[in-house]
Backbone as XML, in Angstrom:
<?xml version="1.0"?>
<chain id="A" units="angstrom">
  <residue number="1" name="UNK">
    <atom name="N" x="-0.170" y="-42.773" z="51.687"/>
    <atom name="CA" x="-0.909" y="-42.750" z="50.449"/>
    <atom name="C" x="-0.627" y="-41.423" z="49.751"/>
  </residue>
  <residue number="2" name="UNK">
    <atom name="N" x="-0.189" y="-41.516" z="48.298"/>
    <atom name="CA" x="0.022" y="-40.315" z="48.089"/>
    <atom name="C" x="-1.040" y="-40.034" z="46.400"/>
  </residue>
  <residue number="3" name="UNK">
    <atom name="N" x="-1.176" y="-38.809" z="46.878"/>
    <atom name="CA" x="-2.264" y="-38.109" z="45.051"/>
    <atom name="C" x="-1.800" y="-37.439" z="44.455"/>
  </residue>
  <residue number="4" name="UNK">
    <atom name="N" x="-2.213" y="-37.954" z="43.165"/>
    <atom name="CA" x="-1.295" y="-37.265" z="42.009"/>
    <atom name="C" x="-2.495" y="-36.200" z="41.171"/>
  </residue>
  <residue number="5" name="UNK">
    <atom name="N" x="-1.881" y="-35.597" z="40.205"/>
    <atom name="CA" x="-3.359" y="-34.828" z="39.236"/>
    <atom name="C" x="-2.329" y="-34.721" z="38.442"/>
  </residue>
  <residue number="6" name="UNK">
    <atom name="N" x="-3.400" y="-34.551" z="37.401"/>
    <atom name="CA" x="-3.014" y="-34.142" z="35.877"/>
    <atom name="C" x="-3.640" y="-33.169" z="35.536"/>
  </residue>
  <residue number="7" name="UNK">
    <atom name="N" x="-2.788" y="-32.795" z="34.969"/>
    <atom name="CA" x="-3.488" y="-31.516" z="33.893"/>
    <atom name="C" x="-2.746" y="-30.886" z="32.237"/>
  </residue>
  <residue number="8" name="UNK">
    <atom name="N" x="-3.794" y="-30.267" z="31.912"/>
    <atom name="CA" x="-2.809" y="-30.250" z="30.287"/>
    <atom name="C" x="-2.498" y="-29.458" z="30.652"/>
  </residue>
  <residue number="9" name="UNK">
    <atom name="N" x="-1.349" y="-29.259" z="29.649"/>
    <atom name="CA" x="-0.080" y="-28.691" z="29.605"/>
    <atom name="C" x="0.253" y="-27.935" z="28.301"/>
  </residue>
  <residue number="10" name="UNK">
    <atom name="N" x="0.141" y="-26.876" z="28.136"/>
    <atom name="CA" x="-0.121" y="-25.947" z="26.494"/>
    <atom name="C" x="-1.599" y="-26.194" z="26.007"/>
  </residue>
  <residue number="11" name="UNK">
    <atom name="N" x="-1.779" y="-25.781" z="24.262"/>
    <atom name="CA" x="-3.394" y="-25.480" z="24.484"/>
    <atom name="C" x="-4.248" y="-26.612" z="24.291"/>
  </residue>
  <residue number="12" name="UNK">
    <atom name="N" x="-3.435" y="-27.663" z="24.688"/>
    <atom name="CA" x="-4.589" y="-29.126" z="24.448"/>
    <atom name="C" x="-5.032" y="-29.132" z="22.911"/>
  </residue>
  <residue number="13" name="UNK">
    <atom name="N" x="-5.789" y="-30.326" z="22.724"/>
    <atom name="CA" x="-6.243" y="-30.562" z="21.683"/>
    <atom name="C" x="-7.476" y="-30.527" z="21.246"/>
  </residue>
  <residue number="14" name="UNK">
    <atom name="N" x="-8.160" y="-29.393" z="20.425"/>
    <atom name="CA" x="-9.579" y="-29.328" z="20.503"/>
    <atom name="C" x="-9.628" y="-30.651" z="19.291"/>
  </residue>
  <residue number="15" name="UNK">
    <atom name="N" x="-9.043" y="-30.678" z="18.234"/>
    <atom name="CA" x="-10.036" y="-31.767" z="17.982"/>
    <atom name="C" x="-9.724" y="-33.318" z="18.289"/>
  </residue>
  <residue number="16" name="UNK">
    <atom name="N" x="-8.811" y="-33.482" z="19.200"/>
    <atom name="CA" x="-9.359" y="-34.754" z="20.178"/>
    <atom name="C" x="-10.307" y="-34.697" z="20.812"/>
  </residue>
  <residue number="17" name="UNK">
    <atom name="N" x="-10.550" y="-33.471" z="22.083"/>
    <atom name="CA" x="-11.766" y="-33.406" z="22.542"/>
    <atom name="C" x="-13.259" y="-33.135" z="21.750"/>
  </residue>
  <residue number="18" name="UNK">
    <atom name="N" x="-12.834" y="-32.944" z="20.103"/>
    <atom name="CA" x="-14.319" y="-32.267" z="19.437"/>
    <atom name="C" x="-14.765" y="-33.550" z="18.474"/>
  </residue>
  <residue number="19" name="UNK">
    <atom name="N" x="-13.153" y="-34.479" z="18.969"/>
    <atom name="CA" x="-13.191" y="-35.873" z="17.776"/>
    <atom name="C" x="-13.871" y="-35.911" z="16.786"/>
  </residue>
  <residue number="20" name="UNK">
    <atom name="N" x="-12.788" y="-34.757" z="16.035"/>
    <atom name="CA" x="-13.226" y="-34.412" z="14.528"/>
    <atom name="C" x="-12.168" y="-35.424" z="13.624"/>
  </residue>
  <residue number="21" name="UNK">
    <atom name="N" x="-11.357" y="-36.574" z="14.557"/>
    <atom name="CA" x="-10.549" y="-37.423" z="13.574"/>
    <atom name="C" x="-11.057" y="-38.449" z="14.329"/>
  </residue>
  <residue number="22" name="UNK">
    <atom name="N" x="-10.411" y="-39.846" z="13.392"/>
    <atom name="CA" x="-10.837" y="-40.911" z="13.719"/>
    <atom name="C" x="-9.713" y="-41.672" z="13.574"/>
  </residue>
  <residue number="23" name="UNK">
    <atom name="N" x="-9.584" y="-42.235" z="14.618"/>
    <atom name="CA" x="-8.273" y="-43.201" z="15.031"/>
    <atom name="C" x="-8.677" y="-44.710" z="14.381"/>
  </residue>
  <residue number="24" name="UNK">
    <atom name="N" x="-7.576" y="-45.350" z="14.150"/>
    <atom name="CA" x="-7.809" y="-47.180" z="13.952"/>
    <atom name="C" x="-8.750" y="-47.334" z="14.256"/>
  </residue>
  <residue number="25" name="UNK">
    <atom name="N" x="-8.539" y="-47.509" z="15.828"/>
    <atom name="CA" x="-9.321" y="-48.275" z="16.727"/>
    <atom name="C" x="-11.185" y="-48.378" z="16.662"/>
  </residue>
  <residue number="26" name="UNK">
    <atom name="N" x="-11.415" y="-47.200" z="15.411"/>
    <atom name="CA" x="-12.897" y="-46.418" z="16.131"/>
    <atom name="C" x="-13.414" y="-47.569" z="14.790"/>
  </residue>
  <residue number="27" name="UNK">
    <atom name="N" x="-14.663" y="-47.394" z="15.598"/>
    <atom name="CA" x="-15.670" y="-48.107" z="14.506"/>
    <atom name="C" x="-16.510" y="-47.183" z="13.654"/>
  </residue>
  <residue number="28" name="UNK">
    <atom name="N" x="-16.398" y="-46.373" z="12.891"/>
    <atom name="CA" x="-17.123" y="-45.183" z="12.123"/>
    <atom name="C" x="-18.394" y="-45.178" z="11.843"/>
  </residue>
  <residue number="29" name="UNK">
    <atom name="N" x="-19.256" y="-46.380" z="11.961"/>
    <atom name="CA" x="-20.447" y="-46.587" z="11.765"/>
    <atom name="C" x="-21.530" y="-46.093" z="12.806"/>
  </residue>
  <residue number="30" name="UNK">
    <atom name="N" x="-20.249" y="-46.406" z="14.212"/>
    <atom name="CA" x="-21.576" y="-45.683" z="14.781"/>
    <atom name="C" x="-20.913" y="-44.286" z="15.477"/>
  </residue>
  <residue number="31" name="UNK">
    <atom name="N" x="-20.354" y="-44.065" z="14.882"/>
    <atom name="CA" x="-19.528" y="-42.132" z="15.730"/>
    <atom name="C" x="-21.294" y="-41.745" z="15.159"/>
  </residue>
  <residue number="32" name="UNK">
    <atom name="N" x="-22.106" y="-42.182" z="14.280"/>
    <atom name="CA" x="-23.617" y="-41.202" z="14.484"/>
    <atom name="C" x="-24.134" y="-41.183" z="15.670"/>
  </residue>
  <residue number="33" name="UNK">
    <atom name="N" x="-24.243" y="-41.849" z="16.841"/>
    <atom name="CA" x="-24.373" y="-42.044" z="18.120"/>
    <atom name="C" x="-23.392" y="-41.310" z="18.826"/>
  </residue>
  <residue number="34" name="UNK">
    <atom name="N" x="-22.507" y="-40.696" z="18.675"/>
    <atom name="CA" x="-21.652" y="-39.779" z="19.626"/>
    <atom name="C" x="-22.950" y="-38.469" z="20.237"/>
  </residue>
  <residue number="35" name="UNK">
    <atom name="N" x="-23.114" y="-38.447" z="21.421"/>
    <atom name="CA" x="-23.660" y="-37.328" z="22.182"/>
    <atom name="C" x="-22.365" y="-35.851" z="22.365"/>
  </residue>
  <residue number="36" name="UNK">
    <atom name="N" x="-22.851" y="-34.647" z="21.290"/>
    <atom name="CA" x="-22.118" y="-33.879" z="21.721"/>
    <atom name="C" x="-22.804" y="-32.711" z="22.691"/>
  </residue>
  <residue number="37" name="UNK">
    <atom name="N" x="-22.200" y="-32.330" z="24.042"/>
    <atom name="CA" x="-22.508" y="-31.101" z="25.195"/>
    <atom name="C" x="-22.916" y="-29.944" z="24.388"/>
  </residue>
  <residue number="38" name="UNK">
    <atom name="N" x="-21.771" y="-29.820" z="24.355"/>
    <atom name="CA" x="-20.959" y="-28.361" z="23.791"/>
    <atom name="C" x="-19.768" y="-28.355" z="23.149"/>
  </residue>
  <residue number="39" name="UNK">
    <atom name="N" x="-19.881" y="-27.440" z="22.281"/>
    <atom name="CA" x="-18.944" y="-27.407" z="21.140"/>
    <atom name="C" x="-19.231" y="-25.869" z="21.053"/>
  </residue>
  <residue number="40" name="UNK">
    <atom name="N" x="-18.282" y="-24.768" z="21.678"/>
    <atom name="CA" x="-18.229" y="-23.664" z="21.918"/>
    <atom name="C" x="-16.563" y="-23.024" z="21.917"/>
  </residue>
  <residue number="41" name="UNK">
    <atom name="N" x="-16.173" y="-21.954" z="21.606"/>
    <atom name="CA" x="-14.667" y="-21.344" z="21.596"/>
    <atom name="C" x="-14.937" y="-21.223" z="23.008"/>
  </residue>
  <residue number="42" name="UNK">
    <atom name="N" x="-13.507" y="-21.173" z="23.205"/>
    <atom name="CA" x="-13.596" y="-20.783" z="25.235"/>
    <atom name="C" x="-13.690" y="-19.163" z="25.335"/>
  </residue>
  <residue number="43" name="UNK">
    <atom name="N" x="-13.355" y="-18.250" z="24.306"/>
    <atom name="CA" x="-13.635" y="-17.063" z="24.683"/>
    <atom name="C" x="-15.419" y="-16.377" z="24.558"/>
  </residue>
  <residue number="44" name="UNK">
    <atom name="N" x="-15.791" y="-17.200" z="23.254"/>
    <atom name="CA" x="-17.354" y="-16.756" z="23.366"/>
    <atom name="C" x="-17.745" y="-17.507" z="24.644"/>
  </residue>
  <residue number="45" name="UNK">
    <atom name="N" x="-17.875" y="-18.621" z="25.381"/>
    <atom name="CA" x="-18.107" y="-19.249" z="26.547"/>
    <atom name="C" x="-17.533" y="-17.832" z="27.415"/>
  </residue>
  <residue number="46" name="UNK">
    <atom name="N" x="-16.674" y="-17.642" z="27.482"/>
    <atom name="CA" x="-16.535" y="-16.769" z="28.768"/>
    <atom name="C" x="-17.356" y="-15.618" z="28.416"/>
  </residue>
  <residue number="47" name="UNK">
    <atom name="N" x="-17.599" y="-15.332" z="27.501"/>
    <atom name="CA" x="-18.492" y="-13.548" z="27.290"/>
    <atom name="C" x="-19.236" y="-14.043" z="27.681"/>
  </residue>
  <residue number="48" name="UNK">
    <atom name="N" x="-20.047" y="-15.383" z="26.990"/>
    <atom name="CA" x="-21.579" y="-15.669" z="27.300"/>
    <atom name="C" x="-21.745" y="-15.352" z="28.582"/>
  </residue>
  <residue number="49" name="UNK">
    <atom name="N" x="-20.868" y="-16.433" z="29.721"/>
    <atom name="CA" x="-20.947" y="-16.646" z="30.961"/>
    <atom name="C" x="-20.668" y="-15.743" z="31.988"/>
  </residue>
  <residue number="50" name="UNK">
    <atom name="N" x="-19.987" y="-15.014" z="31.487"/>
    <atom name="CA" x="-19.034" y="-13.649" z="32.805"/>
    <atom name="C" x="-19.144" y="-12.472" z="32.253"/>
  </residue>
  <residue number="51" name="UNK">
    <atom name="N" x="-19.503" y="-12.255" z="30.755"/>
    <atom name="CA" x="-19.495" y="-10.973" z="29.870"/>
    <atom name="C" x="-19.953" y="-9.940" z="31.004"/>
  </residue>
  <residue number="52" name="UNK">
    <atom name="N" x="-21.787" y="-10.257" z="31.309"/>
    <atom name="CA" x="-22.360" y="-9.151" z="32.149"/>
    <atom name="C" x="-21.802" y="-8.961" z="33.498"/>
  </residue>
  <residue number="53" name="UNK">
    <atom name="N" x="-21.085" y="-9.590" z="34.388"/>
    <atom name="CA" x="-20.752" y="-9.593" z="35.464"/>
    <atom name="C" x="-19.460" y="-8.877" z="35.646"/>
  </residue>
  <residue number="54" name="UNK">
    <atom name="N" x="-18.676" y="-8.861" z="34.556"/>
    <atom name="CA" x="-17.341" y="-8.204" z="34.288"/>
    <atom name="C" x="-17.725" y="-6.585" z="33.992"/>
  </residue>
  <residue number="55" name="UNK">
    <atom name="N" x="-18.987" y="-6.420" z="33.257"/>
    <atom name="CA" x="-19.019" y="-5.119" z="32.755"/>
    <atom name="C" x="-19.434" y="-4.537" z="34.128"/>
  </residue>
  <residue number="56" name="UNK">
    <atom name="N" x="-20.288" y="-5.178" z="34.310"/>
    <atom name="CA" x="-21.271" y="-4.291" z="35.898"/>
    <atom name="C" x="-20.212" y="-4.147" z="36.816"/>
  </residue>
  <residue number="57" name="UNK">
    <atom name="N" x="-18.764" y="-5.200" z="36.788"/>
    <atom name="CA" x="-17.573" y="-4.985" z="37.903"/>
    <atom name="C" x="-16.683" y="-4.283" z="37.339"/>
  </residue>
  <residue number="58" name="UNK">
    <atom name="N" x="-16.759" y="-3.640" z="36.196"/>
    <atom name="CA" x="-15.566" y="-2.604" z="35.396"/>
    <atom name="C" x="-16.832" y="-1.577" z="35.979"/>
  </residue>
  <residue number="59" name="UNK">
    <atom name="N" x="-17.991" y="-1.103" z="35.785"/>
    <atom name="CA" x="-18.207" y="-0.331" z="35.523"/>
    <atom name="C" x="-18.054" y="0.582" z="37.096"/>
  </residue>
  <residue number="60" name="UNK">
    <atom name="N" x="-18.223" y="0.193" z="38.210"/>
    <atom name="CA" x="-17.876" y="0.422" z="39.914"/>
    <atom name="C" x="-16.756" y="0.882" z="40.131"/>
  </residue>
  <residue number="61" name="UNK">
    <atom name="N" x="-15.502" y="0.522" z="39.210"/>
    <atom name="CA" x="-14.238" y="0.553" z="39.698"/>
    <atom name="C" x="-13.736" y="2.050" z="39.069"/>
  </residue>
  <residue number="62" name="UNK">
    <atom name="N" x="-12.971" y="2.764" z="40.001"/>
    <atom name="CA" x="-12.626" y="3.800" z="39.833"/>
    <atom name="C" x="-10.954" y="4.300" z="39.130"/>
  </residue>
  <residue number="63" name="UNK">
    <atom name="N" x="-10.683" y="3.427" z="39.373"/>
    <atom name="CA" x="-9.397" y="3.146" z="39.065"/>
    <atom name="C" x="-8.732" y="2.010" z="37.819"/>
  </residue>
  <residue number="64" name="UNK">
    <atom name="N" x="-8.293" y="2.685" z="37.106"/>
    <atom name="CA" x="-8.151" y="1.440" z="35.730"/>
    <atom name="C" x="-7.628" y="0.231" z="35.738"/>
  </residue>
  <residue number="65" name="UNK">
    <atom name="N" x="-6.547" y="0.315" z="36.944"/>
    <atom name="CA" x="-5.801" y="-0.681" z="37.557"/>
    <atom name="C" x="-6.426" y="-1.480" z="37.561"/>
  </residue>
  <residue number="66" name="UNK">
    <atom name="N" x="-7.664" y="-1.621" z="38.236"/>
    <atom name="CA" x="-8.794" y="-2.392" z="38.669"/>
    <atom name="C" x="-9.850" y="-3.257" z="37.982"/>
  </residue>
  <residue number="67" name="UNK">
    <atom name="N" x="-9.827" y="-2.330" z="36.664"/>
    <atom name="CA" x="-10.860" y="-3.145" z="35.972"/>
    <atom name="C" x="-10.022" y="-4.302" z="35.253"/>
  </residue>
  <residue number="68" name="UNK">
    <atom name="N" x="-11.039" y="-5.083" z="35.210"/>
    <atom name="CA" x="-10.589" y="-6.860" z="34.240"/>
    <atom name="C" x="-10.755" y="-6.554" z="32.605"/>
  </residue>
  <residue number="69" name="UNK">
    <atom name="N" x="-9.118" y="-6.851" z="31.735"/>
    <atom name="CA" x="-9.324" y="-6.530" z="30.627"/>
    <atom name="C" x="-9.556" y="-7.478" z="29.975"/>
  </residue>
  <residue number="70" name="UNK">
    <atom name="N" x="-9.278" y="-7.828" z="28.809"/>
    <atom name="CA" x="-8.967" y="-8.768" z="28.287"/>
    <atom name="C" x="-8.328" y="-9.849" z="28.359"/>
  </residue>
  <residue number="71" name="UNK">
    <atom name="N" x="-8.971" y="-11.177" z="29.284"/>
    <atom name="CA" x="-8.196" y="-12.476" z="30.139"/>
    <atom name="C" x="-7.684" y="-13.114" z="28.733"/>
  </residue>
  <residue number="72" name="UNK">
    <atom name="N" x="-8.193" y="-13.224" z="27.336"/>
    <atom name="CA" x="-7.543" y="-13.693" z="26.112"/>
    <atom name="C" x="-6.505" y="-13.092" z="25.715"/>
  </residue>
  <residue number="73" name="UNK">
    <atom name="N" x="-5.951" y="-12.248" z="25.744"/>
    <atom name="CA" x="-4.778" y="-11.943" z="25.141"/>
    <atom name="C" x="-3.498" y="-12.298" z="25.647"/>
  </residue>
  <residue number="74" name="UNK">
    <atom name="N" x="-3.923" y="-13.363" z="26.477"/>
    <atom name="CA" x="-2.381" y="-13.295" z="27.197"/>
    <atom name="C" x="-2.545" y="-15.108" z="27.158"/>
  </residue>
  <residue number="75" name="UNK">
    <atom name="N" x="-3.329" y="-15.696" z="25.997"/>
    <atom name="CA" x="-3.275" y="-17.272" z="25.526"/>
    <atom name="C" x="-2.358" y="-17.345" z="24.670"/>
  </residue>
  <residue number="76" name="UNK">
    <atom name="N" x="-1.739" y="-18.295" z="24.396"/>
    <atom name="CA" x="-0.838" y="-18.808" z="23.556"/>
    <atom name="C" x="-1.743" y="-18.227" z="22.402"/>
  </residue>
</chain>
């Protein structure tokens, strides 16, 4: 038996996932019934989520090497 995975591949498509278009297929009457989670940039999500935990782990480290800079600048 063998397993496969997927995964995207470059920066995906936010507005497929934010389905800010509408294909043929959709019935437009009721996209008012779409439940949206979250609808957030992935970098404010990461401050929100890791902001304080990154500063309190830069702030321990003695060595610059060490501290975590900026994980966005190195996105497409």
């Amino acid at each position: 038996m063998s397993k496969t995975i997927s995964m995207c591949q470059g920066k995906g498509s936010l507005a497929h996932n934010n389905r800010k278009f509408l294909a043929k297929n959709i019935d437009s009457s009721r996209t008012k019934d779409n439940i949206v989670f979250v609808r957030e940039k992935l970098d404010e999500a990461y401050i929100r989520l890791f902001g304080g935990a990154v500063e309190r782990y830069n702030a321990k480290q003695k060595r610059a090497d060490r501290k975590i800079g900026d994980y966005f600048k190195y996105l497409p």
